[in-house]
C-alpha positions, 0 to 999 in steps of 0.5 A: 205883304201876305195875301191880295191886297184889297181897296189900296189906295196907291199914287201913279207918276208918269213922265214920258217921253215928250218930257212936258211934265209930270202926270200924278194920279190917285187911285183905289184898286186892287192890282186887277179889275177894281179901279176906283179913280179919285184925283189927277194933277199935271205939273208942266216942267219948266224949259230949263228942266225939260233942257236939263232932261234933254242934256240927260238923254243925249248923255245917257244914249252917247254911254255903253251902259248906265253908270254915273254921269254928273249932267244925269244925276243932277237931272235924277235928283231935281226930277225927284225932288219935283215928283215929290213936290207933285205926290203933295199938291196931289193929296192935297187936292184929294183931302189925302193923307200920307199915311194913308196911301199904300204905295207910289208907283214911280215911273221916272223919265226914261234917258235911254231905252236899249233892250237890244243891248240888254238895259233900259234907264228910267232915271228917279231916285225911288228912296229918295221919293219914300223919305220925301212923301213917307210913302213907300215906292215902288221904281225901275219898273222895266229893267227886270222885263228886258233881264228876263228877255224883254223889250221893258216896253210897252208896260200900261196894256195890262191896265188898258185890258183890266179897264176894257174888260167890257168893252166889244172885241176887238179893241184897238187901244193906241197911247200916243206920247213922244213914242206910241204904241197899241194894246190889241184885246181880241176875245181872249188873245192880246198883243202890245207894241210900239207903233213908232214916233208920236209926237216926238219928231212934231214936237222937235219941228216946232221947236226948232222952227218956231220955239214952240213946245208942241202944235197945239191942236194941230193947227199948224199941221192942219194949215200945211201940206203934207210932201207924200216924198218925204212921207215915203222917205220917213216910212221907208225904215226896216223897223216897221216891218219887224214883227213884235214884240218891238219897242223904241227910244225916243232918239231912234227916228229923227225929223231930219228928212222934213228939213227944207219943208216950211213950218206948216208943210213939216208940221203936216208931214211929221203929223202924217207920219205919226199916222202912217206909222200906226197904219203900218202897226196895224198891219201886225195885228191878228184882227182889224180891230172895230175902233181906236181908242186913244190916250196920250197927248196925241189925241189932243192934236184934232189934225192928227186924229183926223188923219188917223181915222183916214190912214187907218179906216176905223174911227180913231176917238179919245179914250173919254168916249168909253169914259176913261181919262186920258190925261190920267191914263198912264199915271193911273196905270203906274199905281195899278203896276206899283200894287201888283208889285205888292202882290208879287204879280205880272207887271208884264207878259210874252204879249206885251214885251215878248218877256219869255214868262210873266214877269214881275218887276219893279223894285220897292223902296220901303221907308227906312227909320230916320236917325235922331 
């Protein structure tokens, strides 16, 4: 496609590392400061498909490298079939059709992140995606970042620098999903990275302890006591004092520490930890910034928010505030990946990734004629 590309309309798919669901949302952007929000839908997954994604990460983290895997598959092809089923409930929502969208952006479900061995696996099938919606797509948005020398990871602060664009410096804008991570917009200088777990390691102990899929609101945690020597023992981790650019899998820390401690108490401690970690990012940062947005999951958790503002001594408030949607947030920023593709454009940059050059990745799925 010649030329910039102007009022697109495009569909973001997010399914992140808390594997709960997808998030799908429309916009009309231009790939840069032009964003025009029209719809959001959630789809949660069923246990048997967040298991079926689960089976799937354990494969895929056990292999030297991506390759064919039956369990990984057959979790690629119901996770695409379920994208396709979420891209139609959402047009239908917005009175869309089809024909008129220019581009999905989809990110998949990552099984295994590993820029340390040179690869990063977001399982979907993009084409499969195109014939379903008739909608080209644009997938594998990371794995050309960590080809050129990137972590592949964090890749939504491009859109968090386009929507705060505004807003007062310094910024703090913090995503907290299975794994968090920090957008820092100083004047004219920014930096991404990975913070550590989110709500991964709280919605593990949970569902071990209690067969529950999440703490809703914090409440467990809130109830519980947080054990400042397993707290040490969870921060006690050389990753934390690396430098970034860094980024994680969602395997990389465990809950196991926390075991012995009941179900609040470790719910409690896990939620301390997330906090902690953030902290700990903070540390890396060139300013103090003046707040902390925050997106994700995790700014529903009122016990975690509370502990962040004390952790961190700056007001910790939900990217709603400044008027943005947090739920969408990440979708969002998938569509506005997907139509910089388009363009040919930066999806990632040496201060998001550590990339060695802005890098635009992403491969497109273009529709492909149908046989009579």
């Amino acid at each position: 496609m010649s030329g910039p590309v102007q009022g697109t309309l495009a569909v973001g798919l997010m399914s992140g590392t808390s594997m709960d669901g997808i998030d799908a949302a429309l916009i009309e952007t231009d790939g840069d400061r032009q964003v025009r929000r029209i719809a959001f839908g959630g789809t949660p997954y069923s246990e048997v498909t967040r298991e079926r994604l689960r089976a799937a990460c354990a494969a895929a983290l056990a292999m030297e490298r991506p390759g064919p895997h039956p369990a990984i598959d057959a979790a690629a092809r119901e996770l695409t079939l379920a994208h396709a089923a979420a891209v139609s409930m959402l047009l239908d929502q917005a009175g869309v059709e089809a024909a008129d969208v220019e581009v999905i952006g989809f990110h998949g479900q990552t099984v295994a992140h590993r820029p340390d061995r040179g690869w990063t696996w977001q399982i979907g099938d993009g084409g499969l995606l195109a014939q379903l919606t008739g909608v080209r797509v644009v997938s594998d948005f990371r794995s050309a970042d960590v080809a050129a020398g990137g972590q592949g990871a964090p890749l939504a602060p491009g859109y968090h620098r386009a929507l705060a664009a505004g807003l007062e410096r310094p910024l703090g804008v913090l995503n907290l999903g299975g794994v968090g991570n920090i957008t820092w917009l100083g004047d004219d200088d920014w930096l991404s990275f990975d913070t550590g777990p989110a709500n991964a390691l709280i919605d593990d102990w949970v569902r071990a302890e209690a067969g529950l899929s999440h703490d809703a609101g914090g409440e467990l945690a809130g109830r519980g006591t947080v054990h400042p020597d397993v707290l040490d023992s969870l921060s006690d981790n050389p990753w934390f004092d690396l430098a970034p650019p860094k980024s994680l899998d969602r395997g990389d820390f465990s809950s196991q520490p926390a075991r012995g401690l009941d179900l609040a108490d470790g719910a409690a401690t896990l939620t301390a930890f997330t906090a902690e970690t953030v902290a700990l990012a903070l540390a890396h940062v060139p300013q103090t910034p003046l707040r902390l947005l925050v997106t994700g999951g995790g700014r529903h958790n009122a016990t975690l928010m509370r502990m962040l503002a004390e952790r961190t001594s700056m007001p910790a408030e939900p990217v709603e505030a400044v008027g943005w949607e947090g739920d969408a947030l990440e979708a969002e920023a998938f569509a506005w990946l997907a139509v910089r593709v388009l363009n040919g454009w930066p999806t990632s940059w040496p201060e998001t990734t550590g990339v060695r050059a802005p890098t635009c990745g992403g491969v497109v799925s273009e529709l492909q004629p149908r046989e009579l």
